[in-house]
C-alpha positions as CSV (number, residue, x, y, z in Angstrom):
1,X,-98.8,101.5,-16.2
2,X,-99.3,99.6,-13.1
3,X,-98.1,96.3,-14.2
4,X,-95.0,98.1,-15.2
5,X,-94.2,99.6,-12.1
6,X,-94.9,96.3,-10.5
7,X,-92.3,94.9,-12.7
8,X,-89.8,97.4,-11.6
9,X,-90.2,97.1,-8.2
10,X,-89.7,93.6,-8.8
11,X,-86.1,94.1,-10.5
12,X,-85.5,96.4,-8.4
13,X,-85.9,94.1,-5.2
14,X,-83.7,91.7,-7.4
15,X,-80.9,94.0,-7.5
16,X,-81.7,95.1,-3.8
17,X,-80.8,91.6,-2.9
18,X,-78.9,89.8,-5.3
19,X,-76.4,92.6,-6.5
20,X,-75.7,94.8,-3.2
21,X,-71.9,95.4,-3.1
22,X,-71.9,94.6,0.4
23,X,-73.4,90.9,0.6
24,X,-70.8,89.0,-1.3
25,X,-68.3,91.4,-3.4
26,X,-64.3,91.4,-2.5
27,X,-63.5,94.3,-0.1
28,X,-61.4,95.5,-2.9
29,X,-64.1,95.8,-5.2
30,X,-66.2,97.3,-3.2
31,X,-64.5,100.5,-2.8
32,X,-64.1,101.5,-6.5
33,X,-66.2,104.4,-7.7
34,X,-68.3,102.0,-9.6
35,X,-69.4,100.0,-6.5
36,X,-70.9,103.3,-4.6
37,X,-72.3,104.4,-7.3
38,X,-74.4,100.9,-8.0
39,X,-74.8,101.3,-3.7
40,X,-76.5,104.4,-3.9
41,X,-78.8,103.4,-7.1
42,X,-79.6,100.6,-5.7
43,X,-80.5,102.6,-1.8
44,X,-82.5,105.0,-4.2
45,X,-84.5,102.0,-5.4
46,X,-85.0,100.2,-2.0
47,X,-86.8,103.7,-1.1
48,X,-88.9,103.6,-4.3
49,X,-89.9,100.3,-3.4
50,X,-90.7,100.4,0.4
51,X,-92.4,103.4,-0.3
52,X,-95.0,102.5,-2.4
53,X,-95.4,98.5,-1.1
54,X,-98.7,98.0,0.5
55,X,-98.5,96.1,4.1
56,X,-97.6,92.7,3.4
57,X,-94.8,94.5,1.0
58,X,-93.5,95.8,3.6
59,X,-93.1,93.3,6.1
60,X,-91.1,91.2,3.5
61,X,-88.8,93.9,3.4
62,X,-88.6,94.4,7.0
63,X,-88.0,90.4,7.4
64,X,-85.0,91.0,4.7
65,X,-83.3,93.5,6.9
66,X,-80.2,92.5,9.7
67,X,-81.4,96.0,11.3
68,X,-83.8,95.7,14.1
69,X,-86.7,97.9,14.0
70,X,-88.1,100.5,16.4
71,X,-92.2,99.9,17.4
72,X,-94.2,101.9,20.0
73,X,-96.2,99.9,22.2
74,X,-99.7,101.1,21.7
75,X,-101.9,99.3,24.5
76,X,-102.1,97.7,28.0
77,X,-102.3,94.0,27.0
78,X,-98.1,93.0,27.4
79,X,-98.1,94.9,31.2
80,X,-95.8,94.9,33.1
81,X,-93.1,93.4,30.9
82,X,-94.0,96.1,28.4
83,X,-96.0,99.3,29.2
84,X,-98.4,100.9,26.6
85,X,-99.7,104.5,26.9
86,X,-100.2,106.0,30.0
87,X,-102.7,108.8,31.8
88,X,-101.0,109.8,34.7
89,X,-103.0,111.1,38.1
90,X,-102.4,112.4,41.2
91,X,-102.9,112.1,44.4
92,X,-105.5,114.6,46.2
93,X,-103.8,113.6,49.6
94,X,-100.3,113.3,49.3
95,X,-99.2,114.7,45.4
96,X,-98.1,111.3,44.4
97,X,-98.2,111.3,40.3
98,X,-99.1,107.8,39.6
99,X,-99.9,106.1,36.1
100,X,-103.2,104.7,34.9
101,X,-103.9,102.7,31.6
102,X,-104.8,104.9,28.8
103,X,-108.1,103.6,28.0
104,X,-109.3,104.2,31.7
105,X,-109.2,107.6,31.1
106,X,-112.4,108.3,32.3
107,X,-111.7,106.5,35.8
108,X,-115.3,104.8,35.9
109,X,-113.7,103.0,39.0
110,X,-111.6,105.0,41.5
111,X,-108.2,104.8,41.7
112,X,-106.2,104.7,44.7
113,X,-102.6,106.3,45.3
114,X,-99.8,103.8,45.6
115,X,-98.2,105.5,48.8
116,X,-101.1,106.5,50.7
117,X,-104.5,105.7,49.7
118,X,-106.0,108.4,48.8
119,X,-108.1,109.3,46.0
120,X,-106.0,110.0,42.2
121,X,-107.4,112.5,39.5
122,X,-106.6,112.4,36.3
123,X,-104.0,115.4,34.8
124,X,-103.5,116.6,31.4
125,X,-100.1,114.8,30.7
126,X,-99.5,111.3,29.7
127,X,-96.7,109.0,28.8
128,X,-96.4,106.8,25.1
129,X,-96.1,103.5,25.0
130,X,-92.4,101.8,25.6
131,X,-90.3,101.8,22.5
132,X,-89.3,98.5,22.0
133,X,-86.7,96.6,19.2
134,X,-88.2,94.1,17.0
135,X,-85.6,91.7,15.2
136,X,-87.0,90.7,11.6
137,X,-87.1,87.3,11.2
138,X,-87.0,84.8,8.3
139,X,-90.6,84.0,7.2
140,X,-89.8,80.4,7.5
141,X,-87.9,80.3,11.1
142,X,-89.9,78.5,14.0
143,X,-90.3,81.0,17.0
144,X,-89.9,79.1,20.7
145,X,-92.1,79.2,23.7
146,X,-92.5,82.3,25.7
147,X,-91.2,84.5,23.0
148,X,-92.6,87.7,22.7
149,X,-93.2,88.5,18.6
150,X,-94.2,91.4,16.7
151,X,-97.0,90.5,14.1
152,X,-100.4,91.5,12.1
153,X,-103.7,90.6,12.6
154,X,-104.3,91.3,9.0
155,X,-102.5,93.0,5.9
156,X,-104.0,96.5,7.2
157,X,-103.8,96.1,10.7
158,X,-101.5,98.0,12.9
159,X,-98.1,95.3,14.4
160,X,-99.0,94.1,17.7
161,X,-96.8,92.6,20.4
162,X,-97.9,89.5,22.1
163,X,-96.3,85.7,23.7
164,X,-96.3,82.8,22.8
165,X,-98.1,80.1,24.4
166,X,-98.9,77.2,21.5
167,X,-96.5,76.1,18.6
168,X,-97.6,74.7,15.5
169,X,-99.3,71.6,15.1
170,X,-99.7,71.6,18.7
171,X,-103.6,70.8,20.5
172,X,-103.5,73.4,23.6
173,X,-105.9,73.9,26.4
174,X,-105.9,76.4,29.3
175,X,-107.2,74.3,32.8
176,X,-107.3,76.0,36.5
177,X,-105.0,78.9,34.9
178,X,-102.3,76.4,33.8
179,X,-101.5,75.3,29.9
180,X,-101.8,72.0,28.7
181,X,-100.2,70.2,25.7
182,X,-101.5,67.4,23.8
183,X,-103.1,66.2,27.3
184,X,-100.1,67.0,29.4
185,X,-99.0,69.8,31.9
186,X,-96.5,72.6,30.6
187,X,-94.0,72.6,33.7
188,X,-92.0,75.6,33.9
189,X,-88.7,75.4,35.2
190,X,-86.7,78.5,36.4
191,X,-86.3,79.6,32.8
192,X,-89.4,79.7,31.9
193,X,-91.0,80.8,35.0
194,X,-88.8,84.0,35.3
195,X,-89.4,84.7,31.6
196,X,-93.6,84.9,32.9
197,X,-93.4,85.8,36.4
198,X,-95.1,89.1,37.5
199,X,-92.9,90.7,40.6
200,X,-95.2,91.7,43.5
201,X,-92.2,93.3,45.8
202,X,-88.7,94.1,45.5
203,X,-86.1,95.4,47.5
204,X,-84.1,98.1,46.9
205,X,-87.3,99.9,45.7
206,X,-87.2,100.2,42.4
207,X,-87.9,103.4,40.9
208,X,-88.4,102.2,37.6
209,X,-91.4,99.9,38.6
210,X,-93.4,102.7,40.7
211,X,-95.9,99.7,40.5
212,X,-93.8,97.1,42.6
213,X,-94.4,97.4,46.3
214,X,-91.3,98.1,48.3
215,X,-90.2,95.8,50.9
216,X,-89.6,98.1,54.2
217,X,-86.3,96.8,55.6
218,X,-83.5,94.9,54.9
219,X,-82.4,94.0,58.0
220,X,-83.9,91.6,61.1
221,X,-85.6,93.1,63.9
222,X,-84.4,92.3,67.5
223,X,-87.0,89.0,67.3
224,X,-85.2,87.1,64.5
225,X,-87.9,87.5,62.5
226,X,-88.6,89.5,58.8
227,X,-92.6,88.8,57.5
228,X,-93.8,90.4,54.5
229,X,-97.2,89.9,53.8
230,X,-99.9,90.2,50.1
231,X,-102.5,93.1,50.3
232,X,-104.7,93.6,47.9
233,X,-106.8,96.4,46.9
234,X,-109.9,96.7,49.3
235,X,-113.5,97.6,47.9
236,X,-113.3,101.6,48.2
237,X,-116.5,103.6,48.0
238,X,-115.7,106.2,44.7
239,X,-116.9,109.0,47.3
240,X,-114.8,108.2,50.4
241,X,-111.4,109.9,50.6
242,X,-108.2,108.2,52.1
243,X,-108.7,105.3,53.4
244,X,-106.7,103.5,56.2
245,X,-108.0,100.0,54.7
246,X,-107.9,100.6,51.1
247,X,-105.0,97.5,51.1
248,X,-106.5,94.4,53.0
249,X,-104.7,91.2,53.2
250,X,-105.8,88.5,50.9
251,X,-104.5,85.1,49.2
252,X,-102.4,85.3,46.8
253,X,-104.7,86.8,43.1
254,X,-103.7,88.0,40.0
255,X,-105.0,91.6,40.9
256,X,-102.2,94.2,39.4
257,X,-102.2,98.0,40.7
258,X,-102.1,99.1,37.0
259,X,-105.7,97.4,36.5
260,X,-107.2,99.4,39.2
261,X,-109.3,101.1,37.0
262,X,-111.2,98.2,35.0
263,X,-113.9,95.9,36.6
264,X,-112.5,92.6,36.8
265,X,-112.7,89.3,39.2
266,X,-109.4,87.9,40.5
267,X,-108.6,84.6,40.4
268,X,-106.2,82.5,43.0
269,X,-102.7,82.1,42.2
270,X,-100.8,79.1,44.0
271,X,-97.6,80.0,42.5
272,X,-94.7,81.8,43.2
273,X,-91.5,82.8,43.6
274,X,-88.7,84.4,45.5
275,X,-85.0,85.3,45.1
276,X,-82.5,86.2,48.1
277,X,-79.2,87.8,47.7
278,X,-77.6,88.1,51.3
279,X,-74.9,90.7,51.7
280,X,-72.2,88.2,53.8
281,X,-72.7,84.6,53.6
282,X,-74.9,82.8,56.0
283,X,-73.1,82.4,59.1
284,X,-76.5,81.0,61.0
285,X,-79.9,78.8,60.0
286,X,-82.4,80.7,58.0
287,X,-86.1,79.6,58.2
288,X,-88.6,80.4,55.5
289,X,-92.3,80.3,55.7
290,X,-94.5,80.6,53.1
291,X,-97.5,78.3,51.6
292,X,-97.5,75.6,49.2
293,X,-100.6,74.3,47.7
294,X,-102.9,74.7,50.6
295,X,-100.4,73.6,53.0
296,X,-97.4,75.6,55.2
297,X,-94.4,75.5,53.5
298,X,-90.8,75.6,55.6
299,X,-87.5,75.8,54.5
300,X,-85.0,75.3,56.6
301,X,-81.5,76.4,54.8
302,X,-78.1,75.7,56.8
303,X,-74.6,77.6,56.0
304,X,-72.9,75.5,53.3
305,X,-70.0,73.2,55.2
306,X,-66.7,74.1,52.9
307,X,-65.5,70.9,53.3
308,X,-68.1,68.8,51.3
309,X,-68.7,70.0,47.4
310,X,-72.0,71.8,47.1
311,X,-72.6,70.5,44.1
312,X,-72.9,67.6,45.0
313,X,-75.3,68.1,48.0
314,X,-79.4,66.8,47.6
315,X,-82.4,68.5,48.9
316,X,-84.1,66.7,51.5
317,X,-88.2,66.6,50.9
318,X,-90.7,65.4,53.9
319,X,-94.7,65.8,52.9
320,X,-96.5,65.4,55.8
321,X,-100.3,66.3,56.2
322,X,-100.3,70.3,57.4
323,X,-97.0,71.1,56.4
324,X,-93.8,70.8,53.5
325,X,-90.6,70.9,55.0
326,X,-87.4,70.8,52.9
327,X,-83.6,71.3,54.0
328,X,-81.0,73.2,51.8
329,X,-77.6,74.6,52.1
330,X,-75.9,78.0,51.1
331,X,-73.6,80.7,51.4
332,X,-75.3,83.9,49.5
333,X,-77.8,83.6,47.3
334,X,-81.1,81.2,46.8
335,X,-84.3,81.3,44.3
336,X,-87.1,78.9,45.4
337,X,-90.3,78.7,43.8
338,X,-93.5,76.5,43.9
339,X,-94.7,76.5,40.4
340,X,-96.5,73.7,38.7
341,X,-96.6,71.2,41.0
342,X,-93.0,71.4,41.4
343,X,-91.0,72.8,44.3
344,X,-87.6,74.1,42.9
345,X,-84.3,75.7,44.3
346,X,-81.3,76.8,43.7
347,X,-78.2,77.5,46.1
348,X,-75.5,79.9,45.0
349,X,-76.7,79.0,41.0
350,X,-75.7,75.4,41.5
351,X,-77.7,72.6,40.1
352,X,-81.5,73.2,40.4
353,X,-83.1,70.8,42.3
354,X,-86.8,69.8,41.5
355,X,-89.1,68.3,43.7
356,X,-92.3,66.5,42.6
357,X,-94.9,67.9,44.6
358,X,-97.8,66.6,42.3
359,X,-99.6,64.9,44.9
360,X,-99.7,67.9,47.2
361,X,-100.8,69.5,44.1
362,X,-103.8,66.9,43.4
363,X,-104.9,67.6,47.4
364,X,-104.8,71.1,47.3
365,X,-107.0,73.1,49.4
366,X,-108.9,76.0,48.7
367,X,-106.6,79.2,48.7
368,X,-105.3,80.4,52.2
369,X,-107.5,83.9,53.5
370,X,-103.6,85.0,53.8
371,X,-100.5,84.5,52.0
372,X,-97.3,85.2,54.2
373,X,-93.8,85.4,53.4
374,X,-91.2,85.0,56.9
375,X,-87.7,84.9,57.4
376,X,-86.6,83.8,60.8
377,X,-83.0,83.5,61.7
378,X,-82.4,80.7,63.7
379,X,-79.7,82.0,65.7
380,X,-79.9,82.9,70.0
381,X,-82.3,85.8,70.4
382,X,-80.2,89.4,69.4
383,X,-79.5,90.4,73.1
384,X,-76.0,91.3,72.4
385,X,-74.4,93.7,69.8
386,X,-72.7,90.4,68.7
387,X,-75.3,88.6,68.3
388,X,-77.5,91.2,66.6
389,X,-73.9,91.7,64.1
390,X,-74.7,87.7,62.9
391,X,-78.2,88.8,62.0
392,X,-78.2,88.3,58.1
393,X,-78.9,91.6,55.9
394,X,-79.9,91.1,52.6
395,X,-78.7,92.5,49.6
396,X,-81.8,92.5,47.5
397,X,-84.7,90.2,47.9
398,X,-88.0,90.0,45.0
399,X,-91.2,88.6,45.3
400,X,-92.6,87.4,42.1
401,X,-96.0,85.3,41.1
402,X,-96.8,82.8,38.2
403,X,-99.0,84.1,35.4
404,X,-102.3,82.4,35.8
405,X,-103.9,81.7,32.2
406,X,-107.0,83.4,32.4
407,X,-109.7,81.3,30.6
408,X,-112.4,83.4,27.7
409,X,-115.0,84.5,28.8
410,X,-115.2,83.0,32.0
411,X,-111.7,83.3,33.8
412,X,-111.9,80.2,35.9
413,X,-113.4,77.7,33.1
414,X,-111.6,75.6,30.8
415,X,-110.7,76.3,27.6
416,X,-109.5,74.4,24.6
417,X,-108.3,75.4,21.1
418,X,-108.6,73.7,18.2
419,X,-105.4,71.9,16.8
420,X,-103.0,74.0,15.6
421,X,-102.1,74.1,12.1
422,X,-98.4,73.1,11.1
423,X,-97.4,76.9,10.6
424,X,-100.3,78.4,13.1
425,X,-99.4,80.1,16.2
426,X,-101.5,80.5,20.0
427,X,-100.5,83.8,21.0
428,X,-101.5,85.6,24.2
429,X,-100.9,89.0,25.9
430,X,-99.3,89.0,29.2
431,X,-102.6,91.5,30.8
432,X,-104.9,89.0,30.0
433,X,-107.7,91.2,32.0
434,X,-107.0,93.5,29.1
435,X,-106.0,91.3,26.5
436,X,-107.4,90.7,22.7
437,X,-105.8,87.5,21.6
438,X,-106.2,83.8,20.4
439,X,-108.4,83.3,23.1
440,X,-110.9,86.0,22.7
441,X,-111.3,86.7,18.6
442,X,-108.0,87.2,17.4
443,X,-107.7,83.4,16.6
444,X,-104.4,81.3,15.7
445,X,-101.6,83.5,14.0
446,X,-100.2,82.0,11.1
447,X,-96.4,82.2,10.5
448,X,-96.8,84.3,7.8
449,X,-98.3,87.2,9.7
450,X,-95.2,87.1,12.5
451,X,-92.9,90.0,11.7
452,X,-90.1,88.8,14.4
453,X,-88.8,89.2,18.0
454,X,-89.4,91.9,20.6
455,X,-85.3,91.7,21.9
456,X,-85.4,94.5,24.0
457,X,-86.8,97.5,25.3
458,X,-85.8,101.0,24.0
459,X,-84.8,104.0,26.7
């Protein structure tokens, strides 16, 4: 008896795929009576089929389909590009509802409100996972970089959502938090880097990222001058209630406010990122500070002169010993990043220009106790209501960091993987705090076991 069903399931995927009206019958055709009814046999069978396949059954099926499907994240290990279940708290002090991971739920380390500091307690409500789309596949199509994929660990395991770090036949390592293929550097460029890049602040505040620290003000104060500067979380006592210094600054660490509950240890990040839309183009000099590699980093930008082609402009690069200075031109909008050794800008999404900063790299320093962000507008001091009127105000502004590669089991170490095979896959969760993946017991994925592309989230 089994061997025959199994031999009708088999026909009937045949005629699923081979004699739909829809895939290659004249539209003529299809609309005779004898075309819907072989439709809706053939839609009966596709449900006898699917409903009785074991795992692996199904996930051929759901690689045949055009129709992306609908998954529920269901843990912590893709935040904050995608959210998994949720506890959410509130504030003793101020009421603030805040969110927590769900397997923190019995808060063995205290977690502090967002707004003001004080201590959160867990309620009775929480929030599913985010509903994202997952486009099927072909079993035999190669999946890029930085993709995030749906897949199983095994034939009975649940689909899990992770990135993409090593392609097949590839021999990866993770070094200092960066990745390394066949002996050289990944280098992300501005694709790549905004594909990984965790924002820190933003301005407008965001209401959909309650986790994203909101930058105060958009505007300049009377001195010229807008700083905004990394705090992390400081070392609470679980007993103490709000706290004036529960955010300290620090150097710039892959501590996230939605890890607050787990014990972790925070490792430097060097790189990072930051985009500036201004509201009227730049009618003075603009100076930004920041750091770079150990070292102070200013960036001198200069309103773009119409008559020469912007295009066609170059970034000028000095290195001296303390400092990086670099010159650019434009009228509204920049992104500038350090990431990888690399310093790299764009004006008003002209060219990018990419400066090799590898030997600033190579002499790094240890990380700065501080990382700052400035603005200073170069313009005479705002004594005058005209003067203050040339200020520049910004139209939105986020600052982002690179995602460091946290190393198994010690986060700083190295880290190599054996070769990949030619259809194995390194795959790694974005919370690597969190994370079970190819570095930690989840091993290589083989193409086989990839289900297809997370595309998009689900409101």
């Amino acid at each position: 008896m089994f061997s025959q069903l199994e031999s009708l399931r088999a026909v009937l995927r045949t005629l699923v795929w081979s004699s739909f009206p829809f895939r290659s019958t004249p539209r003529a055709v299809r609309n005779t009576p004898r075309a819907w009814l072989t439709q809706c046999l053939t839609l009966v069978g596709l449900v006898f089929v699917g409903g009785g396949c074991s795992s692996r059954e199904t996930d051929v099926l759901a690689r045949s389909s055009v129709t992306p499907l609908q998954l529920r994240v269901a843990s912590n290990s893709m935040e904050p590009t995608l959210l998994g279940p949720q506890s959410v708290v509130r504030c003793e002090e101020c009421g603030e509802l805040g969110q927590v991971p769900w397997q923190a739920e019995t808060l063995r380390f205290p977690v502090r409100c967002y707004r003001c500091g004080g201590v959160c307690l867990l309620t009775e409500e929480t929030i599913a996972g985010q509903r994202v789309l997952l486009s099927p596949t072909p079993i035999a199509r190669k999946h890029p970089r930085l993709a995030v994929v749906g897949f199983r660990a095994s034939k009975q395991a649940a689909v899990q959502v992770k990135r993409v770090w090593g392609l097949p036949g590839e021999s990866v390592a993770i070094r200092q938090g960066e990745l390394w293929i066949d002996g050289k550097w990944f280098q992300k460029g501005f694709a790549e880097l905004e594909q990984v890049a965790v924002p820190i602040a933003v301005f407008p505040d965001s209401q959909a990222s309650p986790m994203l620290r909101p930058l105060a003000s958009a505007g300049f104060p009377l001195d010229s001058k807008w700083r905004w500067q990394f705090q992390r979380h400081g070392r609470v006592h679980p007993g103490e209630g709000r706290s004036a210094t529960w955010l300290v600054a620090s150097g710039l660490v892959d501590e996230d406010p939605w890890n607050q509950p787990f014990s972790y240890q925070p490792v430097p990040v060097h790189d990072w990122m930051c985009t500036l839309e201004l509201k009227q183009a730049l009618a003075h000099p603009l100076e930004i500070r920041g750091r770079c590699y150990g070292r102070e980093l200013i960036v001198r930008i200069d309103p773009v002169d119409e008559i020469r082609d912007l295009h066609a402009k170059e970034s000028r690069l000095v290195i001296q010993s303390q400092q990086v200075r670099l010159a650019l031109e434009m009228r509204k909008s920049l992104r500038l990043a350090i990431c990888d050794g690399r310093l790299l800008s764009d004006c008003d999404s002209a060219q990018v220009q990419v400066e090799d900063l590898s030997s600033v790299w190579q002499a790094r320093s240890e990380i700065a106790a501080d990382f700052e962000l400035s603005l200073h507008a170069l313009s005479a001091a705002a004594d005058s209501p005209r003067q203050r009127q040339a200020m520049p105000e910004i139209e939105s502004m986020q600052i982002a960091r690179d995602m460091v590669l946290r190393s198994y089991p010690q986060p700083d170490a190295e880290q190599e993987f054996p070769q990949l095979a030619p259809d194995e896959y390194l795959l790694l969760g974005d919370n690597q705090v969190v994370s079970s993946d190819s570095r930690n017991g989840l091993g290589p994925v083989p193409q086989s076991q990839i289900l297809g592309d997370v595309t998009a989230t689900v409101p």
